[in-house]
TILOZA-926598 format. One line per field, with one value per residue (C-alpha): residue in one letter; x, z, y. Coordinates in steps of 0.25 Angstrom, whole numbers, padded with zeros to 4 digits. Each point is the difference from the previous one (the first is absolute). Example, Ala and Ser with C-alpha at 12.3 -4.5 7.8 and 13.67 -1.06 7.14 Angstrom:
# residues 2
res <- a	s
px <- 0049	0006
pz <- 0031	-0002
py <- -0018	0014
***
This chain:
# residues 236
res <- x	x	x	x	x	x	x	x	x	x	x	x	x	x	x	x	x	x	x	x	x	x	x	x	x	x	x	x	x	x	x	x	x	x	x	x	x	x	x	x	x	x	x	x	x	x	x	x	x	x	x	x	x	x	x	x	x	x	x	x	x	x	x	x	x	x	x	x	x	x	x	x	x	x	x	x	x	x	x	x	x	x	x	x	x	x	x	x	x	x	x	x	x	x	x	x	x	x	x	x	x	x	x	x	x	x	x	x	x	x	x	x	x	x	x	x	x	x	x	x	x	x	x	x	x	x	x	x	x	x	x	x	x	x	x	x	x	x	x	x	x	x	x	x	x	x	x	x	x	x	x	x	x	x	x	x	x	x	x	x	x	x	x	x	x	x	x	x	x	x	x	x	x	x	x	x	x	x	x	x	x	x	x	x	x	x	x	x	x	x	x	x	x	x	x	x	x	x	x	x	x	x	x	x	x	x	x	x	x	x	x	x	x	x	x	x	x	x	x	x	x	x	x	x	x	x	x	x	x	x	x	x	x	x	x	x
px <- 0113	-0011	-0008	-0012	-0001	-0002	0001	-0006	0003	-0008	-0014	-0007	0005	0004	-0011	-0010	0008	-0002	-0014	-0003	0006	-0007	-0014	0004	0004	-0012	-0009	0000	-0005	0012	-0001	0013	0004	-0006	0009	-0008	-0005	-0002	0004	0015	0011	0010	-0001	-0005	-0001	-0005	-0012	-0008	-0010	-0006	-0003	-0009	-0011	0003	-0007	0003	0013	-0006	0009	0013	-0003	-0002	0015	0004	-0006	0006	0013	0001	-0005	0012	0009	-0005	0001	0015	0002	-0010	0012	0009	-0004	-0011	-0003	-0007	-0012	0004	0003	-0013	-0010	0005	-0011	-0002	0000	-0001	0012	0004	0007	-0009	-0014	-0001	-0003	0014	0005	0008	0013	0014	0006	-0010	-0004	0011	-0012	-0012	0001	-0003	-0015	-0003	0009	-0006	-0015	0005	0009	-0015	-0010	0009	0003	-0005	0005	-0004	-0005	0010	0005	0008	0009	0008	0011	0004	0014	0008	-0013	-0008	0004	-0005	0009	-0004	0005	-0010	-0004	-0013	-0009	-0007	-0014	-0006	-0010	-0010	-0002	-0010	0006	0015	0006	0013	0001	0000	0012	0009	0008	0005	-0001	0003	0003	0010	-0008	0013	0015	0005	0015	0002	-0008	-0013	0006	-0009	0009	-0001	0006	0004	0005	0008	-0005	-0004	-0007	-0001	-0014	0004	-0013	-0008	0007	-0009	0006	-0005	0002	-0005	-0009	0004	0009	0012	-0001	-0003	0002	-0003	0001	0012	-0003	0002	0010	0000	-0013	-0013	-0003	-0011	-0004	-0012	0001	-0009	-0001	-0002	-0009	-0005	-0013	-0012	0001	-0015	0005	0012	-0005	-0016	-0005	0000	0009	-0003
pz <- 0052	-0004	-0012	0007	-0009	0009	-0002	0008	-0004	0002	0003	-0007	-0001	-0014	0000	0002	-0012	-0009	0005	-0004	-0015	-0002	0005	-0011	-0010	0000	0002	-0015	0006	-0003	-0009	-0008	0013	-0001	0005	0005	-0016	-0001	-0008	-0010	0001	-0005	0015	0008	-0007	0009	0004	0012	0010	0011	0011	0006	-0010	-0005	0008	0009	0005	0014	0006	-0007	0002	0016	0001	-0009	0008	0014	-0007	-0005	0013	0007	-0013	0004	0016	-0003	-0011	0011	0011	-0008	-0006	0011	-0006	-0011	0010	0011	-0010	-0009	0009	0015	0005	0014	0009	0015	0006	0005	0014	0003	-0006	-0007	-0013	-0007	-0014	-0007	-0002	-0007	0014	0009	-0013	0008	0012	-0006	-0005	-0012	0002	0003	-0012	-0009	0004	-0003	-0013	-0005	0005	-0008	-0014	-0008	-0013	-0013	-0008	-0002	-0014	-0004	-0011	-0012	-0007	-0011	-0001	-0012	-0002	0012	0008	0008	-0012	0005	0010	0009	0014	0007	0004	-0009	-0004	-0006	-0014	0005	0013	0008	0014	-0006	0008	-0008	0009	0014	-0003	0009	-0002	-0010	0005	-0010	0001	-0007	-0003	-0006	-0003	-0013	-0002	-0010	-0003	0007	0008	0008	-0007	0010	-0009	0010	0011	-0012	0006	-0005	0008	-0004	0001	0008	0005	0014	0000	0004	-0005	0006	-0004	-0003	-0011	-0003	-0013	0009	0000	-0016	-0006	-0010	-0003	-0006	-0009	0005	-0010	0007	0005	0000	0011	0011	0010	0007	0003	0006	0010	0012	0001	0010	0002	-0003	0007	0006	0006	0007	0006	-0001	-0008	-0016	-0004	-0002
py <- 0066	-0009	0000	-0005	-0013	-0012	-0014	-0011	-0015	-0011	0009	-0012	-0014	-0006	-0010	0011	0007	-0011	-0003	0014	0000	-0014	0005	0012	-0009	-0007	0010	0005	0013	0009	0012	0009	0007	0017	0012	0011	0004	-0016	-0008	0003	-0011	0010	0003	-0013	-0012	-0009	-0011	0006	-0004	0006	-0008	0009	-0002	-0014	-0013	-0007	0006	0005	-0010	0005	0015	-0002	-0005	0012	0008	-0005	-0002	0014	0005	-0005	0005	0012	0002	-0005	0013	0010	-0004	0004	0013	0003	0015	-0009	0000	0009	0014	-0001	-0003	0000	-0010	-0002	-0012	-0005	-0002	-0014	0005	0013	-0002	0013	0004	0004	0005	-0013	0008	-0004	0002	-0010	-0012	-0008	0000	-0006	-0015	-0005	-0004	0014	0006	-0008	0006	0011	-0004	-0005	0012	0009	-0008	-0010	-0008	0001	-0012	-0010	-0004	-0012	0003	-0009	0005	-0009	-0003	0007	0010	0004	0012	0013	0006	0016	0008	0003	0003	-0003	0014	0006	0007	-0012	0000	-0008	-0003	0010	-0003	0006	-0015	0004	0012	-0008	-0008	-0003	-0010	-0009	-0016	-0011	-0015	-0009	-0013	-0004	0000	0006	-0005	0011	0014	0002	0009	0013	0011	0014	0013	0010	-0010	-0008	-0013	-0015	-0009	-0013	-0008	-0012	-0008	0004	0014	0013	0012	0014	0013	0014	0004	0011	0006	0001	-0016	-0001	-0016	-0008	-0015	-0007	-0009	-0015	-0009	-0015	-0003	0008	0009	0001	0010	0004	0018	0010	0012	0003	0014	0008	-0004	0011	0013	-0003	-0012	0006	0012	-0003	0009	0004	0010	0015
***
């Protein structure tokens, strides 16, 4: 049975990985990382930026996004009622030229040019944030999960969520680990790793401490994308 947590090494290459922590570091644009009620290290204590809204990271944040995009048709292969049981969108079919619903039972017949059209008319990611756990302190210390009704944000992005998609930028030789409670699992950060996995409480984590080296990771989500966008009108 599988827990739905998947791994994928080498997404991004080690130079990029430390290309990325040394455009951080030298940025001094990182603030004390914020949980959903913002900011309390007794719960995440961390140094965060989001790349999304910092400058001149276009250039990073395209190859995010075309590396998390592959991440992404790998985990829609192998759990195909991700996309198919939600929202059962429709495509043209390669051999008859028709119009036909994208099921679990015919994915294996369109390519993946074609599934990833589909993959990015229906979800979208969240803003990108580049995280550092300092080594002996830093931590996601709280058990949490990822969907919820959000305090401040009008759009309720929280309640889109999807997926879960974090990169190690580095390895940590001890500690650091992504702890999940109900599957009883570690993973351990090593660097250019995409993990995928569910938001939901059923995939409740948190942060391990890291002991040898300070930790880096860049996380965010994949969410639907706005129900106007999907099916062309506002909802109502």
């Amino acid at each position: 049975m599988t827990d739905f947590i998947q791994i994928y090494p080498d997404m991004l290459s080690r130079g990029d990985c430390q290309h990325l922590i040394e455009k951080f570091e030298s940025g001094g644009l990182a603030t004390p990382g914020q949980t959903g009620q913002g900011v309390d290290v007794t719960k995440k204590d961390s140094m965060d930026l989001v790349l999304n809204t910092a400058p001149d990271w276009q250039p990073e944040l395209a190859a995010l996004a075309g590396a998390t995009a592959q991440g992404l048709l790998r985990y829609v292969r192998q759990f195909p009622s991700l996309i198919c049981g939600a929202i059962a969108p429709s495509l043209v079919h390669p051999k008859t030229g028709k119009p036909t619903p994208l099921t679990v039972e015919n994915m294996a017949e369109f390519d993946d040019d074609m599934l990833l059209q589909v993959i990015r008319a229906v979800f979208r990611l969240g803003n990108i944030n580049l995280q550092k756990y300092r080594a002996g302190k830093g931590g996601y210390h709280h058990w949490h999960s990822e969907v919820y009704p959000h305090p401040a944000d009008p759009r309720q992005d929280s309640l889109h969520r999807v997926l879960v998609f974090m990169y190690y930028l580095n390895d940590v030789a001890e500690g650091g680990e992504t702890e999940f409670l109900y599957q009883a699992r570690k993973v351990r950060p090593s660097a250019g790793s995409l993990v995928l996995f569910p938001t939901d409480f059923t995939h409740t984590h948190r942060g391990c401490v890291p002991a040898s080296e300070d930790k880096y990771i860049l996380t965010s989500w994949v969410l639907f994308q706005p129900a106007a966008q999907l099916y062309g009108r506002a909802p109502g």
